[in-house]
N, C-alpha and C positions, 0 to 999 in steps of 0.2 A: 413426251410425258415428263411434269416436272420431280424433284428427288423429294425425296421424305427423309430428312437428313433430322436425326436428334442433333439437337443446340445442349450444349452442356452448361453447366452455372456451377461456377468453382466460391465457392463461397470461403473467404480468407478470416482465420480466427483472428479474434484481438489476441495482442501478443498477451502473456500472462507474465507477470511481476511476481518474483520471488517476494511476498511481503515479510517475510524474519531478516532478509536482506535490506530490505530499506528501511524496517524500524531499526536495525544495526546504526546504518547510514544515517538516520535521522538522528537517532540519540548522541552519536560520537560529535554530529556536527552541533547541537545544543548546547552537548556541553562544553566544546571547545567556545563556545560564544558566552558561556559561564551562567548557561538557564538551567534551572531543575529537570531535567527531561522530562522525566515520570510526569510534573504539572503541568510542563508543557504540551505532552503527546493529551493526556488526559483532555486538557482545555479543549483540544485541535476535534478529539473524538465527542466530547460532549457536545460540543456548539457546531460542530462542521466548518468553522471559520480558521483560512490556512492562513491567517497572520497570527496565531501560536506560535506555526512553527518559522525558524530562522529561513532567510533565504541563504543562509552560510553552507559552500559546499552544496548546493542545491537540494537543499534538505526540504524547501517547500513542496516542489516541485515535484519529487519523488513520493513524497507521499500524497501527492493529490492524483497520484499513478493507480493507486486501489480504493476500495470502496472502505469506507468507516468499517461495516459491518466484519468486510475480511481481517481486518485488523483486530477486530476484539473475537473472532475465530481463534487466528493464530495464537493470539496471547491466553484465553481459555483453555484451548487444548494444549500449550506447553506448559499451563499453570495442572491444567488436571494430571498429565502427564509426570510432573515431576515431585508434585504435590499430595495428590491423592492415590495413586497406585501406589 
């Protein structure tokens, strides 16, 4: 008689990115390359297009780490946060 063995299925999350951490990393890297930040990240979030940002200090690459939308999350809720309360 054959076995009736459960198969298990380990399902591995995406790892999760601090995003206040790599808009830090992205802005310090910007403006060591002597770009506006603020118009740079802006550009990057508006159009989706990562040649905004610098590849200096792998500041493209890190913010093609998160989703646009989480990005203007975090900046929302530390703007309401620090703003409106």
């Amino acid at each position: 008689m054959g076995r009736n063995n459960t198969q298990f299925f380990h399902v591995v999350k995406e790892q999760e990115y601090d995003v206040a951490s790599i808009l830090k990393d992205v802005y310090e890297a910007l403006t060591e390359k002597g770009y506006n930040p603020v118009n740079q990240i802006v550009g990057y979030i508006m159009s989706g297009d990562p040649t905004y940002i610098t590849s200096h200090k792998n500041a493209r690459s890190l913010i093609m780490k998160v989703e646009r939308d989480e990005i203007l999350e975090v900046l929302f809720e530390n703007y309401i946060d620090t703003q409106l309360k």
